[in-house]
C-alpha positions in Angstrom: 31.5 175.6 55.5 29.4 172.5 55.1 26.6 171.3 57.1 24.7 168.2 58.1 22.2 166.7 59.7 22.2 162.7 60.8 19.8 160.8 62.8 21.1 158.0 65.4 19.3 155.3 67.7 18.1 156.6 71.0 21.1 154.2 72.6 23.4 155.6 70.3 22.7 159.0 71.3 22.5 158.4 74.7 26.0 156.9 74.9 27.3 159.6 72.0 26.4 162.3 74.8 27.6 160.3 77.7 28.5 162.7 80.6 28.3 166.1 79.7 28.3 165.5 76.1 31.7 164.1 77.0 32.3 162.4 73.3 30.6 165.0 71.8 33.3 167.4 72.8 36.1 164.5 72.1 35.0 164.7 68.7 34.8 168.4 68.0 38.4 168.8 69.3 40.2 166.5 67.1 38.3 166.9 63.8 37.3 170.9 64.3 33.7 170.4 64.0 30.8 171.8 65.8 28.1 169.1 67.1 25.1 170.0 68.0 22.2 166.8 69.7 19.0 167.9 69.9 16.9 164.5 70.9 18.6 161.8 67.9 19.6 164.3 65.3 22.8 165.3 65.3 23.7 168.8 63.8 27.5 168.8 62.5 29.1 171.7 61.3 32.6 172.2 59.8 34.5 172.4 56.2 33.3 170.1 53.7 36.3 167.2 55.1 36.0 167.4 58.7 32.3 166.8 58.4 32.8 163.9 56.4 35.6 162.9 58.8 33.4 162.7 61.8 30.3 161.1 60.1 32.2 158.5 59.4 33.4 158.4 63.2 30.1 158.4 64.2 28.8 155.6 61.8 31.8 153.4 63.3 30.6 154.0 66.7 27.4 153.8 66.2 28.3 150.0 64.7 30.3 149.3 67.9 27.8 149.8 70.0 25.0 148.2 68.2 27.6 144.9 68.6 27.8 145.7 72.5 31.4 147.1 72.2 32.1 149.1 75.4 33.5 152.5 73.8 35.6 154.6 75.8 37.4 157.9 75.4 40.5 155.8 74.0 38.2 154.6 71.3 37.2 157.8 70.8 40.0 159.3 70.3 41.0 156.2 68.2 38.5 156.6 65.3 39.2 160.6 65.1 42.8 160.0 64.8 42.1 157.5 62.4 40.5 160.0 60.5 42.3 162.4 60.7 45.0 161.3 59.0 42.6 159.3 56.7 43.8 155.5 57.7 41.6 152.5 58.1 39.7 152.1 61.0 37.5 148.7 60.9 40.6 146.1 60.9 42.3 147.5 63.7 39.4 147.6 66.2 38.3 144.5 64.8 41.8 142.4 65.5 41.0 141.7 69.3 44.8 141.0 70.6 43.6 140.2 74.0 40.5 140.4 76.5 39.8 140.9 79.9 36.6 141.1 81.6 35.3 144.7 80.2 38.7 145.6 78.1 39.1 144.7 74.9 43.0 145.4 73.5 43.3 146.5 70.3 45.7 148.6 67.7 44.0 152.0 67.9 46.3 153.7 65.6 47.6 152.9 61.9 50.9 152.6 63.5 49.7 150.7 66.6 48.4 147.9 63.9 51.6 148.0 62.1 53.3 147.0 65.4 50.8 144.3 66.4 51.3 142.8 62.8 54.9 143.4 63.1 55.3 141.4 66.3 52.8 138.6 65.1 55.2 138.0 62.0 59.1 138.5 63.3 60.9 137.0 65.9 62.8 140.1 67.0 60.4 143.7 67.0 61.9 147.2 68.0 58.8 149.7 69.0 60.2 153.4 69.0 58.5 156.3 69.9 56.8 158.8 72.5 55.1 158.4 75.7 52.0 157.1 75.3 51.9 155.2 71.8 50.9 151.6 73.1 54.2 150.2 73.0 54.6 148.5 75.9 51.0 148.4 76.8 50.6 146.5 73.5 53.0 143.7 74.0 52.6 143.1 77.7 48.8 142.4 75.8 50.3 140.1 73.3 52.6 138.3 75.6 49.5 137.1 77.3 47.9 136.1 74.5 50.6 134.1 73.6 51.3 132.1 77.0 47.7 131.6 77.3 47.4 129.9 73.9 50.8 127.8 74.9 52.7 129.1 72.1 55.2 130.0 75.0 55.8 128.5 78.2 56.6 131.9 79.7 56.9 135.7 79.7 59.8 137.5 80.8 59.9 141.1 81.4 62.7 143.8 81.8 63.8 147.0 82.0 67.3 148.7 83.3 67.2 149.8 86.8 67.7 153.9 85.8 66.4 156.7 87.8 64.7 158.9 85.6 66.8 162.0 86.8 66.7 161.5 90.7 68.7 159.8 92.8 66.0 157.0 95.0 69.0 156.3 97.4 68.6 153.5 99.4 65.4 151.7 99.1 64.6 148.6 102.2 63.5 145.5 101.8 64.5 142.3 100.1 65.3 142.3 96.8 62.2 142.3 95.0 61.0 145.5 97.3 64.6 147.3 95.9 63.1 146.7 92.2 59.7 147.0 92.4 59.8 151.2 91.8 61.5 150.0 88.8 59.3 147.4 87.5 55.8 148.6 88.7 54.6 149.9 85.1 55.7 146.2 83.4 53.0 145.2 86.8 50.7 147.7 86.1 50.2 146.7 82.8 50.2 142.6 83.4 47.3 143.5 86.0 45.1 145.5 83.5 45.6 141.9 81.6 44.8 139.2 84.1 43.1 139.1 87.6 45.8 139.4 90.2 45.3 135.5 91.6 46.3 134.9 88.1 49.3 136.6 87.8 50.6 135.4 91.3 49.7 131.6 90.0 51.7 132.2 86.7 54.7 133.9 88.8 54.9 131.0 91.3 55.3 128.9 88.7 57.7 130.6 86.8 55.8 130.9 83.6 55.7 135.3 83.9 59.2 136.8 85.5 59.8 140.5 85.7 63.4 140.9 86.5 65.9 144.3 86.0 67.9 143.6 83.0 71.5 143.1 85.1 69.5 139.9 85.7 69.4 138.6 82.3 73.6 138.2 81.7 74.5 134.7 81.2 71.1 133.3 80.1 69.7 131.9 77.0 65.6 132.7 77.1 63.8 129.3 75.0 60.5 129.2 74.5 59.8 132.9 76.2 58.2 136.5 75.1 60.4 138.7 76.2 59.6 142.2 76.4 62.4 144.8 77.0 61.1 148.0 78.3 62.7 151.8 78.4 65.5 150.1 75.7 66.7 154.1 75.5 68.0 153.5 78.8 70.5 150.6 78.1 73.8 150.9 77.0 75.1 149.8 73.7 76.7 146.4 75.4 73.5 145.3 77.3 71.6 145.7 74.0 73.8 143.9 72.2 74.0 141.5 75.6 69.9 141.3 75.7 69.4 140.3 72.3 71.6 137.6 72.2 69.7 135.8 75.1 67.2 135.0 72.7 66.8 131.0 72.7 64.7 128.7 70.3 61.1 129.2 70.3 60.9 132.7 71.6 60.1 136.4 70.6 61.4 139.3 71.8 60.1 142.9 71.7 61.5 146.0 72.8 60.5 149.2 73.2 61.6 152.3 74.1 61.6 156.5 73.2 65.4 158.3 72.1 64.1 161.8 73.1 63.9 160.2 77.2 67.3 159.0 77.8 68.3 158.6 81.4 71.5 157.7 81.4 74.7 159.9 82.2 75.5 162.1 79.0 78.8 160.3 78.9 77.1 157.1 78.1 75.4 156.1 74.8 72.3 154.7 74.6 71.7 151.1 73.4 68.4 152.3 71.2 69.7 155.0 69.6 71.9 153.2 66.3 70.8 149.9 66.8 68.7 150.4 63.6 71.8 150.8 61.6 73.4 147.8 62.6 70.4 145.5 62.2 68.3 146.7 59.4 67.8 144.9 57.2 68.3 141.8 59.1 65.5 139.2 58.2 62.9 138.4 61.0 64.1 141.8 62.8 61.1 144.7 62.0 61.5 148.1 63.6 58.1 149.8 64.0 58.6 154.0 64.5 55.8 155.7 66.0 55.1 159.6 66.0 52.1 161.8 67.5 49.8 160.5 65.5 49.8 157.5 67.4 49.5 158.6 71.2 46.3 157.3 72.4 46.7 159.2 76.0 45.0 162.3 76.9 45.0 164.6 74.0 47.2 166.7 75.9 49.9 164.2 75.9 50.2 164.7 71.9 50.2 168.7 72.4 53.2 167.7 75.0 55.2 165.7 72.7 54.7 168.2 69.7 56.0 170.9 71.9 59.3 169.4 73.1 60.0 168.3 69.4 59.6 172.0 68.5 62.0 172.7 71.5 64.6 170.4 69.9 64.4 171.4 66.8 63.7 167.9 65.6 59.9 168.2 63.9 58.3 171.5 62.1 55.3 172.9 63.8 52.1 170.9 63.1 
């Protein structure tokens, strides 16, 4: 067992204990330390790599919030992660991929970086991998970028219209009230990008369209991001439909997790071989993401570990 002592700002301690010792607690869950503040020292105790692990957590936060940096329990959990599993941590929270009012987006995960570089650099980007990776989240973020700084004219976003195992029936309205259940996390995400007068100003003018993906047949997509969500739940023939819409100027990403497949079990999914057919194909990239790169609740990675153990597809971590 190892154990040292540190001394921080007042600010920095103040914010390190936060609500209840809130990020305090974050920390000694996922790098198995104890922390002890009394006034501006901290106390850490642990084996000889967690405690290094988690000062240099603390001496990365502590530099974000002498730059004003608003750190949350998604940052947090970032930098331990990082960690963790011993990966840079400075470049990712550094590369800014978009800002809104208080929220900064950034890769907060080796992986998550790989996939924002991966994007940046090919024209066509597959994202696999559990709930609650970034993947969407991330290029919803980088579509914005993008048609803000004009190197598109617009953004284009679909998924397939699949109930995720229950039937919705018949659902009233006109056609964008049918396909709005469907659609609402590609809207969820757009408004935790721009103010909503913003979004309805790019909509009305046709520079952001969310639309299923039965929409998309017939069309050739120039000068677009196009982000195709839940891929898993597309068949082989609308993936191979979707990705030849792509027109000149545009970049498509899409996104999706093989262990959530919604479709009937006599029909294959789109996702799942598509990375045998393409790769290597030059300006394709295919970014694979595992637990170490949900930035959700911690739960959330205990959840996916467990149903890989169920399926007999990952050992016991």
């Amino acid at each position: 067992m190892s154990q040292r002592t540190i001394e921080v700002t007042d600010e920095v301690a103040v914010e390190l204990a936060g609500e209840q010792d809130r990020v305090l607690h974050e920390l000694e869950e996922r790098l198995a330390v104890t922390i002890s503040l009394r006034g501006n020292r901290l106390v850490l105790n642990g084996d000889e790599e967690s405690v290094e692990a988690t000062l240099e957590v603390i001496d990365e936060l502590s530099g974000l919030m002498g730059r004003g940096t608003h750190v949350d329990a998604g940052t947090v959990a970032a930098l331990a992660n990082a960690a963790a599993v011993k990966a840079p941590v400075s470049s990712m929270l550094d590369d800014v991929v978009w800002r809104h009012r208080q929220r900064t987006v950034t890769a907060r995960t080796a992986g998550q970086k790989r996939y924002v570089d991966a994007i940046r650099a090919n024209t066509i980007t597959f994202g696999i991998g559990p709930a609650g990776t970034g993947k969407t989240y991330l290029a919803v973020a980088l579509a914005v970028a993008a048609l803000t700084r004009r190197d598109v004219g617009r953004i284009v976003l679909t998924r397939p219209a699949v109930e995720a195992g229950e039937r919705l029936g018949f659902l009233p309205g006109d056609l964008a009230a049918k396909v709005d259940p469907y659609l609402r996390p590609l809207f969820d995400a757009l408004h935790d990008m721009l103010d909503g007068e913003r979004i309805e100003a790019f909509m009305a003018r046709g520079q952001i369209e969310i639309a299923p993906l039965a929409f998309m047949r017939g069309r050739t997509l120039n000068d677009s991001f196009i982000i195709l969500d839940e891929a898993q739940n597309t068949t082989p023939e609308q993936m191979r439909m979707i990705l030849t819409r792509l027109g000149f100027g545009s970049k498509m990403v899409i996104t999706g997790d093989v262990t959530q497949v919604d479709l009937p079990r006599e029909r294959g999914s789109g996702l799942i071989g598509v990375k045998e057919i393409l790769d290597p194909t030059p300006d394709i990239a295919f970014v694979d993401f595992d637990r170490n790169d949900v930035v959700r609740h911690r739960l959330v990675q205990r959840i996916v570990d467990a149903y890989a153990r169920a399926d007999g597809t990952v050992e016991s971590q």
